[in-house]
N, C-alpha and C positions, 0 to 999 in steps of 0.2 A: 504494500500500500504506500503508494505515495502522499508526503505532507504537503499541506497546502499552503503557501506563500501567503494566498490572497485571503483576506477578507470577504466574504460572501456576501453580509447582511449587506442590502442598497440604503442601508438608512445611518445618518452620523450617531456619535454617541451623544448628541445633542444638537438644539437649534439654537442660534442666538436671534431673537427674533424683534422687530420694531418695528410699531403702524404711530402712526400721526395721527391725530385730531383735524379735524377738516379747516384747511382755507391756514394752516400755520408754517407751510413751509413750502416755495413756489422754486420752480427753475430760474437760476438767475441769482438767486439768494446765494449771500457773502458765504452761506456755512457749503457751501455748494451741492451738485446733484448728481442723479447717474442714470436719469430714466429718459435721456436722448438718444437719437441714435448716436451706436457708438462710447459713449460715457457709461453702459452697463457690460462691465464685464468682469470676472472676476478678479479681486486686486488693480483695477483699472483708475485711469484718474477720475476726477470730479471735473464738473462743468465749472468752469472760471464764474466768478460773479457776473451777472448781468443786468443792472439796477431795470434797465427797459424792459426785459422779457418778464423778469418778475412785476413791476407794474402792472404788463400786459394780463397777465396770466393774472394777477390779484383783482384787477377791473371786470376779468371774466368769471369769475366767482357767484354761483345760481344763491346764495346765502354768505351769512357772515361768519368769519374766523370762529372757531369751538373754543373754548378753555375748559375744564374739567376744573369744578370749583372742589373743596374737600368732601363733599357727600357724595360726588358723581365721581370721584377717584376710590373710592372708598366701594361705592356700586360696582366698578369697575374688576377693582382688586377682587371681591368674592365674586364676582360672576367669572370672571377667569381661574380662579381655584375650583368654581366649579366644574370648569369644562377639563380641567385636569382630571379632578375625580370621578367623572361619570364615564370619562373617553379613557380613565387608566392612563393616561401620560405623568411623567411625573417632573415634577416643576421644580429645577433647581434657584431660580430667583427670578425674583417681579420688582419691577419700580414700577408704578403709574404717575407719571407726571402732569403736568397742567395739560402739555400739547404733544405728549407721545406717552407711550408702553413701552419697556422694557420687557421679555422675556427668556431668559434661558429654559428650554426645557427641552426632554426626551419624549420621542413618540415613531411609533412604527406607523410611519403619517408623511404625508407630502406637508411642507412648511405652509405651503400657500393653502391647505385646507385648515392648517391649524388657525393661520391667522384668523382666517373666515368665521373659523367656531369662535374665537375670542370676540371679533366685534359681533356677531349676531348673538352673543350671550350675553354681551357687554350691553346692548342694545336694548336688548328685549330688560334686562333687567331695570336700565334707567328706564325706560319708560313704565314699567311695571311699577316703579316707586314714586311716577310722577315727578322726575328729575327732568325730565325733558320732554318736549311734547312731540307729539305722535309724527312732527314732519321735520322735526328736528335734525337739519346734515350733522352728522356726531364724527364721521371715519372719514380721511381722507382714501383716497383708492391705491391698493397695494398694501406693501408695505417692503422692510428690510430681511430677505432672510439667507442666511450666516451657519452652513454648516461647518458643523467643530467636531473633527473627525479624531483628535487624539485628546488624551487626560488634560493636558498644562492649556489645550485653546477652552476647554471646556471652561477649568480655573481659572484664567484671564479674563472670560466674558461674566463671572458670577463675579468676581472680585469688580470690574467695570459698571456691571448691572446697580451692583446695590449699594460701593464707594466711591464709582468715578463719574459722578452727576453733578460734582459741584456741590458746594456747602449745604442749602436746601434739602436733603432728602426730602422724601416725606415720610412722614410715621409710618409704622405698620400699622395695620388695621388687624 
């Protein structure tokens, strides 16, 4: 019998995964982008600042910028620990921020379904609590997702997730 070099499983030992709040971060923007042609690719650069495209693209905006005030971060946070625990994925760290989600987690799951689960739980929850009303833009479209295929990327994006945000954390809930 021969050993097998390779790794089988198609799935990483973790996602590092990030969605925005709607209308908080445009192409063009100083912190830059990667959803051009071109500018997404793995390890790839970022879109130089563009003050006009971000205008552009802010003026085109069908609603206004989201913030997640403390009770709609808070809605956020357990309706994403739920989707861990009903879908079995298990969740190594969460920030919820004002205008994005942070999450590391494990799941035998394509990234982009997990994100999905998270805002349509995240969703149905704020409204279910009458956090936000029923036509409310909450999610911007897409998001970030970051496979971390060995131990120390896994440890780099949990230590970033929940220390490397800048003084602000927010609580746990």
């Amino acid at each position: 019998m021969t050993e097998s070099y390779w790794d089988d499983d198609p799935f990483p030992k973790a996602y590092l995964l990030t969605f925005r709040t709607y209308g908080t971060w445009h192409h063009g923007d100083k912190r830059g982008s990667v959803d051009r042609s071109g500018f997404h690719k793995f390890n790839g650069r970022k879109m130089a600042e563009n003050p006009g495209l971000e205008e552009k693209e802010a003026a085109s905006q069908k609603a206004l910028p989201f913030l997640l005030n403390r009770e709609q971060r808070r809605a956020v946070y357990h309706a994403i620990r739920e989707v861990c625990r009903f879908r079995d994925y298990a969740i190594f760290a969460l920030n919820v921020r004002t205008n994005h989600i942070h999450v590391v987690v494990s799941a035998q799951a394509k990234p982009e379904k997990i994100i999905e689960a998270f805002k349509s739980y995240a969703t149905r929850r704020l409204r279910s609590e009458g956090l936000v009303s029923l036509d409310a833009k909450v999610w911007a479209r897409h998001g970030s997702t970051r496979y971390l295929w060995k131990d120390r990327s896994v440890n780099a994006a949990i230590e970033y997730v929940l220390h490397g945000q800048g003084e602000d954390v927010p609580e746990t809930f």
